[in-house]
C-alpha positions in Angstrom: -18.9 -28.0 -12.5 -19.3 -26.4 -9.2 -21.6 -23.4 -9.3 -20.1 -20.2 -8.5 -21.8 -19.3 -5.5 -20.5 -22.7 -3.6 -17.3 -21.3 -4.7 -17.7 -18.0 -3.4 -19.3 -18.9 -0.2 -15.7 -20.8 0.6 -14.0 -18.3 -0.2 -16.1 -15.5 1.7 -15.7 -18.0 5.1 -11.8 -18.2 4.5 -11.6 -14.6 4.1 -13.8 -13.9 7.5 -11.5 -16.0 9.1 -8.6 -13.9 9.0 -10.8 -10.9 10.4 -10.7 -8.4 7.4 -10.9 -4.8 8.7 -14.0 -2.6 7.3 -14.0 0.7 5.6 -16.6 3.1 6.5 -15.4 6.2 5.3 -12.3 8.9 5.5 -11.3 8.6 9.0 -9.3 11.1 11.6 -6.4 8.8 10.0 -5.5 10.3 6.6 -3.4 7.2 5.7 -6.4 4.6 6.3 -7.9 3.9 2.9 -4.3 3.0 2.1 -3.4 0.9 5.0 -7.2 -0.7 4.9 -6.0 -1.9 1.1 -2.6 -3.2 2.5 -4.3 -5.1 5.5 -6.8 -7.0 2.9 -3.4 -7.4 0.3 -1.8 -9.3 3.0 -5.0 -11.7 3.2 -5.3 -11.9 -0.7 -1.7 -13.2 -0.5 -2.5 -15.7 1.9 -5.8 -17.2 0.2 -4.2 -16.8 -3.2 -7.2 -14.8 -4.8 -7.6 -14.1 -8.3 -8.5 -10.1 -9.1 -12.4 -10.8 -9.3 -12.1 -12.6 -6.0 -10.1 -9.9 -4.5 -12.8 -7.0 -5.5 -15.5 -9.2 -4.3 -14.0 -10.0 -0.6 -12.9 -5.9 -0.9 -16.1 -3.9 -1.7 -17.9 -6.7 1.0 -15.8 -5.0 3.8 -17.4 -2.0 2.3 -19.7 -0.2 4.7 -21.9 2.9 5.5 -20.7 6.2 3.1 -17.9 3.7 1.3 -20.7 1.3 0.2 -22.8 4.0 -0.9 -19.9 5.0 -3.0 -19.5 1.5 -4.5 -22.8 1.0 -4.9 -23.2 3.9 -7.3 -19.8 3.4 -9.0 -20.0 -0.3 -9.4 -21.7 0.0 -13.0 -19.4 2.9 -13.8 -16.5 1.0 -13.0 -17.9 -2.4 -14.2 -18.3 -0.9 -17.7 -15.1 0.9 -18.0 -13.1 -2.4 -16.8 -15.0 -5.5 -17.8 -12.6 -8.0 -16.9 -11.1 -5.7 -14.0 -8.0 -6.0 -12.4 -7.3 -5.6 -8.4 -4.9 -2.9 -9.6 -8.1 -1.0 -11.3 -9.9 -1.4 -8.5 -7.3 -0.2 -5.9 -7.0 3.2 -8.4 -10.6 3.8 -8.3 -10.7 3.7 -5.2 -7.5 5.8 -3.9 -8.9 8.1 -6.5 -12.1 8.4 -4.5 -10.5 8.4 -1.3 -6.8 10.0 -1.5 -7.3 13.1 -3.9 -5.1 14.5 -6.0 -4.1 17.0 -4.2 -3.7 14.5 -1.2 -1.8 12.0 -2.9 0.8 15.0 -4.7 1.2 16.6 -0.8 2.1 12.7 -0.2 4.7 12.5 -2.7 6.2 15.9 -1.8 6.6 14.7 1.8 8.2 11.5 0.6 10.6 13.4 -1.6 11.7 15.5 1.1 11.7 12.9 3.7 14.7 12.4 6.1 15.8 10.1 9.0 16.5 13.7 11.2 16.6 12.6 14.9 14.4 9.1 13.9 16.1 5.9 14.3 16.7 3.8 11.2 13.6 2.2 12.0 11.3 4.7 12.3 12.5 6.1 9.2 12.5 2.9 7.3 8.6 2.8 8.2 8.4 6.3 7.2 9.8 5.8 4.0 7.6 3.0 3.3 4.7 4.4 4.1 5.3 7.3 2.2 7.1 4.9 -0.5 3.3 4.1 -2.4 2.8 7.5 -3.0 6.3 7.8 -4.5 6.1 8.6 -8.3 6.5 5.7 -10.7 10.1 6.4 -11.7 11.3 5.7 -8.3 9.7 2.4 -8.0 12.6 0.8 -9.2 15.0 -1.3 -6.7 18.4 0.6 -7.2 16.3 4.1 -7.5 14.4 3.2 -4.0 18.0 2.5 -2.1 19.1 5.7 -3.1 16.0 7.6 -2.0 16.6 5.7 1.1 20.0 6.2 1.5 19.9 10.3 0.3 17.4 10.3 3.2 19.8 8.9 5.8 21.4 11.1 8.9 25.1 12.2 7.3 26.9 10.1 10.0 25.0 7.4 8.7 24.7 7.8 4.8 28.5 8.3 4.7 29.4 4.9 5.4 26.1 2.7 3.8 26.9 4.8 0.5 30.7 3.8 0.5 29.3 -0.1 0.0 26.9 0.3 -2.5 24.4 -2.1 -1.6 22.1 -3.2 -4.4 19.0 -3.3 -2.7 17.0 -1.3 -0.7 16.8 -4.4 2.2 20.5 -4.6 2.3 21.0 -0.5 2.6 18.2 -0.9 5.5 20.3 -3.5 7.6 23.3 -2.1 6.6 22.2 1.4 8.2 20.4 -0.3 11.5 24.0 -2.4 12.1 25.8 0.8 12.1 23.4 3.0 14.0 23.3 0.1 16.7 27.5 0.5 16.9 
């Protein structure tokens, strides 16, 4: 059996080679714990890491007040999740760095959110941005087209609602095909 560090230390070097961003602390950037999570995600998926490895490669892009923070939550954390999940990890962590209050301003802004002036596009990104912070009951595929489609300029929502596409990718094309008519 391989020991665990030799296992670790190919891992670490696979990880560094897809230049991982670092988290310091709560930036100008309000949205940056959020899209520092997403950046690593999108590595994760490419290394195919299990949960542990994930939280490992994570809190070692940890630095200054943000590995303070681990550091004296890791025991906590350890002893509330033994066999932790990434999913446990990511909640501890928003919960540390997106408030309450932060994250329920965050799913006001996506409830009320609209294309306006915004090209399909800019709304789309809008919308999925704003989308994680969406309340659980709206996570669902049909329930997420809606939202998207509710959101839409009327000159726009009229005819992508008439079709009743299933998913929220085909209202998305569906809307950028007739805005570009």
């Amino acid at each position: 059996m391989v020991p665990e560090w030799v296992d670790a230390s190919k891992l670490s070097e696979r990880f560094q080679k897809h230049h991982p961003p670092t988290f310091y602390k709560l930036i100008h950037d309000s949205m940056f714990p959020a899209t520092w999570l997403w950046d690593l995600e999108r590595i994760f998926e490419v290394l195919s890491c299990n949960h542990l490895e994930n939280i490992r490669c994570a809190t070692f892009q940890l630095r200054g007040d943000a590995d303070v923070w681990w550091r004296s939550s890791k025991d906590h954390f350890c002893a509330k999740y033994p066999n932790a999940t990434w999913a446990q990890f990511k909640e501890a962590f928003l919960e540390n760095y997106f408030p309450r209050n932060f994250q329920e301003k965050k799913k006001i802004e996506f409830m009320n959110l609209s294309q306006g002036s915004k090209l399909v596009l800019e709304y789309q990104q809008l919308f999925e941005e704003y989308f994680n912070f969406a309340p659980i009951h709206l996570k669902t595929e049909d329930v997420k087209a809606r939202r998207f489609e509710r959101g839409l300029r009327p000159s726009l929502s009229t005819t992508v609602v008439l079709h009743k596409y299933p998913t929220y990718a085909e209202v998305v094309e569906a809307a950028k095909l007739i805005e570009d008519q």
